[in-house]
VEXGU-676608 format. One line per field, with one value per residue: chain; x, y, z of N, C-alpha, C in turn. Coordinates in steps of 0.001 Angstrom, whole numbers, plus 500000, padded with zeros to 6 digits. Each point is the difference from the previous one (the first is absolute). Layout:
<rs>
fipa <- c(A, ...)
n_px <- c(X, ...)
n_py <- c(Y, ...)
n_pz <- c(Z, ...)
ca_px <- c(X, ...)
ca_py <- c(Y, ...)
ca_pz <- c(Z, ...)
c_px <- c(X, ...)
c_py <- c(Y, ...)
c_pz <- c(Z, ...)
</rs>
This chain:
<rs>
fipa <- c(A, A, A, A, A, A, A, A, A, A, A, A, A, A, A, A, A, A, A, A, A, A, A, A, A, A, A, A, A, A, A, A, A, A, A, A, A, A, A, A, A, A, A, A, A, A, A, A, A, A, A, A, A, A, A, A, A, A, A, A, A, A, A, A, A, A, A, A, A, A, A, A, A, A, A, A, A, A, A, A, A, A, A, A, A, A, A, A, A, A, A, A, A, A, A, A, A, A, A, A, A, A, A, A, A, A, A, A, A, A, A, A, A, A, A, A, A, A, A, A, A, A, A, A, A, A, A, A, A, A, A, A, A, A, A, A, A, A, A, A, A, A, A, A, A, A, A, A, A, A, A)
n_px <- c(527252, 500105, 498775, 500347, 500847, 499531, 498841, 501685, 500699, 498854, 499058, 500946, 500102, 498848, 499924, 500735, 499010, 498783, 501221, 500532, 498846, 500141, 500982, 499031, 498542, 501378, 499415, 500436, 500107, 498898, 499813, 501153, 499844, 498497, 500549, 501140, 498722, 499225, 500768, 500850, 499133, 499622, 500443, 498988, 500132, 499431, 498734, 500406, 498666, 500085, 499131, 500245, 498381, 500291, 498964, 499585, 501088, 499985, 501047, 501301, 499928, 500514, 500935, 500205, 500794, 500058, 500642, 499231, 498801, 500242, 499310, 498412, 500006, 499234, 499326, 500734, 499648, 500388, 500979, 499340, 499819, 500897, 500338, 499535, 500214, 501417, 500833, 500366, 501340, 499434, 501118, 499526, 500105, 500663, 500160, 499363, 500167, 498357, 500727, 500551, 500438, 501222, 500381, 499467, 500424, 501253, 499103, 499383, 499815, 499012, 500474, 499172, 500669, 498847, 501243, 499674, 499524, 499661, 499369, 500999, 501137, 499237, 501585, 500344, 500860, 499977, 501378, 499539, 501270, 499551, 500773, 499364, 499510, 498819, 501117, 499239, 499277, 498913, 500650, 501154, 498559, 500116, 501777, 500594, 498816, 500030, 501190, 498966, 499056, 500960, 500722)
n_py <- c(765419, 501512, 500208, 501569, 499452, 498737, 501238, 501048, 499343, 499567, 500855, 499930, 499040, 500920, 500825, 499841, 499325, 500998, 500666, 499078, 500123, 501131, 499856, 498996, 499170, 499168, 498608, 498662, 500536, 500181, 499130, 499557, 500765, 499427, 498850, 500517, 500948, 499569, 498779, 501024, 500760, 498851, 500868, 499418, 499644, 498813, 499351, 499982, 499411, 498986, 499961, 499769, 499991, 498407, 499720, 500946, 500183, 500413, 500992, 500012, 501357, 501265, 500203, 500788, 499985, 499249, 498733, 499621, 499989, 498971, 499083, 501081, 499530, 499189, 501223, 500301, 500207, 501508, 499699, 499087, 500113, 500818, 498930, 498813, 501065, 499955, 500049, 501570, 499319, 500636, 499440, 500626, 499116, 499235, 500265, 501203, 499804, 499526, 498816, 500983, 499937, 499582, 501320, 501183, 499387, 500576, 499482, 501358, 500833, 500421, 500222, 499889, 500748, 500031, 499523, 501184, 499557, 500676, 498849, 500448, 498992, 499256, 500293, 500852, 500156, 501243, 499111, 501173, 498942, 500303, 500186, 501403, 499741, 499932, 499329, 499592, 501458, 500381, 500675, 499101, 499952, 501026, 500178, 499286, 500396, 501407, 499864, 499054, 500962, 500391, 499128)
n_pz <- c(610572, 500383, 500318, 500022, 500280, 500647, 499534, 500671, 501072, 500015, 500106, 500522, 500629, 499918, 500358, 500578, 500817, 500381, 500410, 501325, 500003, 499202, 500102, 500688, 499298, 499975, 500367, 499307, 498643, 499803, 500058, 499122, 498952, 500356, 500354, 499072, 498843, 500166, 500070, 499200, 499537, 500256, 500946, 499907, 498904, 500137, 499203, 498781, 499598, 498581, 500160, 498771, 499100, 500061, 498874, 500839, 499601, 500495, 498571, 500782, 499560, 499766, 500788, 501132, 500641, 500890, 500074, 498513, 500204, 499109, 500881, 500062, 501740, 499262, 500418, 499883, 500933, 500255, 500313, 500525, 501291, 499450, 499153, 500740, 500848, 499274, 501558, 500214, 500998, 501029, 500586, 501281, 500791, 499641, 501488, 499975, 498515, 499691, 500674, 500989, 499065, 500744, 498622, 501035, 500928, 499008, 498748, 499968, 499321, 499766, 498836, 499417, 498498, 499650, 498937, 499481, 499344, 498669, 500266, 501075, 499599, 500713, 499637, 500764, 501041, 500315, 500483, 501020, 500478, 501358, 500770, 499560, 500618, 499412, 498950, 499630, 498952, 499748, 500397, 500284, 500255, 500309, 500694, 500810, 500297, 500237, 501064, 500063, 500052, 500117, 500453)
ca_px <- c(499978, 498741, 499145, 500070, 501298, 499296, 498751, 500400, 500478, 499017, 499744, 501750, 500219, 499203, 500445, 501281, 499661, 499566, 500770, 500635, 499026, 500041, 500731, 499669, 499519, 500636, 499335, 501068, 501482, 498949, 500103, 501592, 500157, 499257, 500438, 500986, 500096, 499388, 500873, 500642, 499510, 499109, 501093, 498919, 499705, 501059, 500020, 498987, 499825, 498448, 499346, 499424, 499957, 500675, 499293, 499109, 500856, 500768, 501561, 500871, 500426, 500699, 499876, 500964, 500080, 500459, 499356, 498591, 499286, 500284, 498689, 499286, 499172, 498958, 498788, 500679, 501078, 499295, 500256, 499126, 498751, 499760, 499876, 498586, 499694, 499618, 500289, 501021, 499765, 501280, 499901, 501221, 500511, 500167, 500414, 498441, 499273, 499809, 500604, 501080, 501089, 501049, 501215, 501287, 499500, 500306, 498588, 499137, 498755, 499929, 498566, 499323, 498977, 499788, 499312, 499434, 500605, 499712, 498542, 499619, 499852, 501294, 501177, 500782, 499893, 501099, 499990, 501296, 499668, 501286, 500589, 499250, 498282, 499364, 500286, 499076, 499127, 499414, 500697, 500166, 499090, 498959, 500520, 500501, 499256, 500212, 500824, 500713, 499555, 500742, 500318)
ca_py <- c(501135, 500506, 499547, 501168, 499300, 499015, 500456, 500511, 499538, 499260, 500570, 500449, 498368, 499055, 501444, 499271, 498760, 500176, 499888, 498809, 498689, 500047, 498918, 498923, 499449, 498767, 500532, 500144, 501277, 501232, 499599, 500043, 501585, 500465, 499602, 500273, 501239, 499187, 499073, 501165, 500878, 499849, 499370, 498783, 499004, 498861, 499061, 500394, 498955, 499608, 497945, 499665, 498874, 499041, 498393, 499661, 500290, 501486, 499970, 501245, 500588, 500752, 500484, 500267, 499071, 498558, 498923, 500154, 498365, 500117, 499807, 500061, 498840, 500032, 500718, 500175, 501379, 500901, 500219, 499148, 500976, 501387, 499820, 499425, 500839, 501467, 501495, 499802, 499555, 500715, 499244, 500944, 498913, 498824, 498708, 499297, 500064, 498706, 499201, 500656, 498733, 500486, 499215, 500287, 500315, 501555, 500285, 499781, 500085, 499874, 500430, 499439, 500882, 498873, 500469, 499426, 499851, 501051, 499637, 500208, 498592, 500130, 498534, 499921, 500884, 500763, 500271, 500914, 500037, 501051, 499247, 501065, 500071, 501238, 500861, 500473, 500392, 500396, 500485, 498904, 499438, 500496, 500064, 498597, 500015, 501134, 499820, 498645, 500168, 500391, 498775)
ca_pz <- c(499092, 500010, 498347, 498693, 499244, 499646, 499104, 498792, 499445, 499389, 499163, 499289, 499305, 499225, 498641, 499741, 499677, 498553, 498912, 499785, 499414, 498859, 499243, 499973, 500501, 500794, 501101, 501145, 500447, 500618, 501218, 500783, 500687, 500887, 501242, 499655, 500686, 501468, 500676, 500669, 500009, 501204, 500945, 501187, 498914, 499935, 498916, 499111, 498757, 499317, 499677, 499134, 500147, 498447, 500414, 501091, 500919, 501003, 500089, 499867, 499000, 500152, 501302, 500621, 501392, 500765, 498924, 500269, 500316, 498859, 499410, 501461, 499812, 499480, 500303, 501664, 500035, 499730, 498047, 499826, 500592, 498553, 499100, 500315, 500284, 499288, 500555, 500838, 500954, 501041, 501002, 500516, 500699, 498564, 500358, 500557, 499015, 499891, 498214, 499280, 499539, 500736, 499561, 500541, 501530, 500164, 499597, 500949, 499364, 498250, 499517, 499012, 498601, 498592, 499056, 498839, 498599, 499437, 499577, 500972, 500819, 501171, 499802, 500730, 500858, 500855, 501308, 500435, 501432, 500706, 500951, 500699, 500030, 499494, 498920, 499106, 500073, 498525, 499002, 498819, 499240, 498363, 498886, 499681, 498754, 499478, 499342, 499003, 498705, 499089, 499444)
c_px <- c(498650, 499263, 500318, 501450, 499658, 499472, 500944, 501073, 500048, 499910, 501267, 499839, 498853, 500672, 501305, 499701, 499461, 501031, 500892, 499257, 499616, 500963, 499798, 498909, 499656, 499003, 501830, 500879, 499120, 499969, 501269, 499817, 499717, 500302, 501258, 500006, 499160, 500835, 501007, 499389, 498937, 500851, 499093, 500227, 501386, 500345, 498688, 500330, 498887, 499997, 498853, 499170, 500651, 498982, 499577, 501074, 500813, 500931, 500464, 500257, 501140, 499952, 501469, 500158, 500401, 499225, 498443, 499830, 499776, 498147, 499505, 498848, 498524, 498625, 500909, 500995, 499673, 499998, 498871, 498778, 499838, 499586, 498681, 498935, 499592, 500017, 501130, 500073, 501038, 499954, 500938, 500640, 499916, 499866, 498311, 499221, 500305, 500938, 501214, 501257, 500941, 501207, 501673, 499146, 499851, 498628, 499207, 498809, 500145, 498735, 500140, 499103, 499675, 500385, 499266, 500352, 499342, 498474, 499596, 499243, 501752, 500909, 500713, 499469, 501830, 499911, 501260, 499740, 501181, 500269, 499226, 498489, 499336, 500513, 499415, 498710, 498859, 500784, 500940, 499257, 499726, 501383, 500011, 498552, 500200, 501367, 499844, 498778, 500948, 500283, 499800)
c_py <- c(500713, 500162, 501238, 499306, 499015, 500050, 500307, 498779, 498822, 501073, 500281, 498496, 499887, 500953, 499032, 498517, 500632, 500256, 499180, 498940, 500298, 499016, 499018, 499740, 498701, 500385, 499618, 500810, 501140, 499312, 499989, 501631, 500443, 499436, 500521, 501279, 500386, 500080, 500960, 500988, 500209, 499119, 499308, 499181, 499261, 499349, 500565, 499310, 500136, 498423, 499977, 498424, 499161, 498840, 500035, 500285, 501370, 499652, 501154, 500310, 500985, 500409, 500494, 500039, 499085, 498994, 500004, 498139, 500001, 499753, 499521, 499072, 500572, 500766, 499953, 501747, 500844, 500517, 498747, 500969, 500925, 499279, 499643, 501108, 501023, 501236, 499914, 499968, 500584, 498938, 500472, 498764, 498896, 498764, 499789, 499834, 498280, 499201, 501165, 499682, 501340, 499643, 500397, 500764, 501717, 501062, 500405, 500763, 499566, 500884, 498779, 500376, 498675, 500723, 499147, 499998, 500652, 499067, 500370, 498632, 500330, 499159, 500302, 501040, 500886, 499601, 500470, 499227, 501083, 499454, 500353, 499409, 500976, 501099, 500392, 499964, 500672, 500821, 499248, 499206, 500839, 500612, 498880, 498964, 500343, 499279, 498379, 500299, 500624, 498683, 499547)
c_pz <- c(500149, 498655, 499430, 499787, 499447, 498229, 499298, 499063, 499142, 498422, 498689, 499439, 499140, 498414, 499410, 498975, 498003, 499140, 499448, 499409, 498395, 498890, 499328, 500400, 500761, 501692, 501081, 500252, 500876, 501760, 501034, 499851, 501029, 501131, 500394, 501422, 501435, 500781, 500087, 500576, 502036, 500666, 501093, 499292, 500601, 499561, 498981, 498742, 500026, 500060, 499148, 499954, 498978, 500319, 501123, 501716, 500231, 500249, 499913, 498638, 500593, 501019, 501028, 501286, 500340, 498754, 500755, 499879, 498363, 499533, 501440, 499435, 499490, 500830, 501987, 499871, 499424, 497700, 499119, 500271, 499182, 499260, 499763, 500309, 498749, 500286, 500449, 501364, 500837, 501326, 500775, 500902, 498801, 501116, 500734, 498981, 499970, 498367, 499573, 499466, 500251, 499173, 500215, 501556, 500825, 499692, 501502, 499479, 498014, 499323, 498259, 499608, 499163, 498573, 498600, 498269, 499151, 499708, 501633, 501284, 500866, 499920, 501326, 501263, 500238, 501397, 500859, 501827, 500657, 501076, 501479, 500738, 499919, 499219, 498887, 500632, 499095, 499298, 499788, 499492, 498788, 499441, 499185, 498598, 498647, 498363, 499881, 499164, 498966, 499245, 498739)
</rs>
């Protein structure tokens, strides 16, 4: 997708998102929206979820696509790397990135947003993989921000 489609159509999901996210302040229903509309809306997207942390462990929360790895192993793989990190993470090849936990083989790049909770500590991360390499790029970085600050 060239980036003035890319910017715009981004820009339409986030407008959308602000109005769909009024309802409720439920972070999970705010989250299934948002993957909801993602996951149609950006035809690279292959798989898109969140992994939240529970007790010290990285679990699937809401998400769409092929079955996800229900709980990633402990500081390995890139949705670990955000989190520890605290940024987000574009990995255009998934299979030369060191500890990449592989939960469906079709994955060939990913990106990983961290988000955060209203004291502004980090519980979870967004992660969108595509089947594509080198599908994402800063500009799904700073939408893809953009909108789990909505959350």
């Amino acid at each position: 997708m060239d980036q003035m489609k890319k910017e715009g159509r981004y820009s339409r999901i986030f407008h959308q998102l602000e109005g769909l996210l009024t309802k409720t302040d439920n972070p999970e229903s705010r989250m299934a929206t948002v993957v909801a509309v993602l996951h149609q809306k950006m035809d690279y997207f292959f798989w898109t979820g969140f992994y939240c942390l529970n007790q010290g462990e990285l679990i699937v929360r809401t998400y769409q696509g092929a079955v996800a790895c229900q709980v990633l192993e402990k500081n390995k793989g890139v949705c670990w790397a955000g989190l520890n990190q605290e940024k987000t993470i574009i990995v255009n090849n998934v299979h030369e990135f060191p500890g990449h936990i592989a939960c469906d083989s079709r994955s060939n790049s990913e990106i990983v947003v961290p988000i955060y909770d209203k004291q502004n500590q980090i519980f979870g991360v967004l992660d969108v993989d595509s089947k594509d390499l080198n599908s994402f790029d800063e500009t799904d970085a700073i939408w893809l921000e953009k909108i789990v600050g909505l959350i």
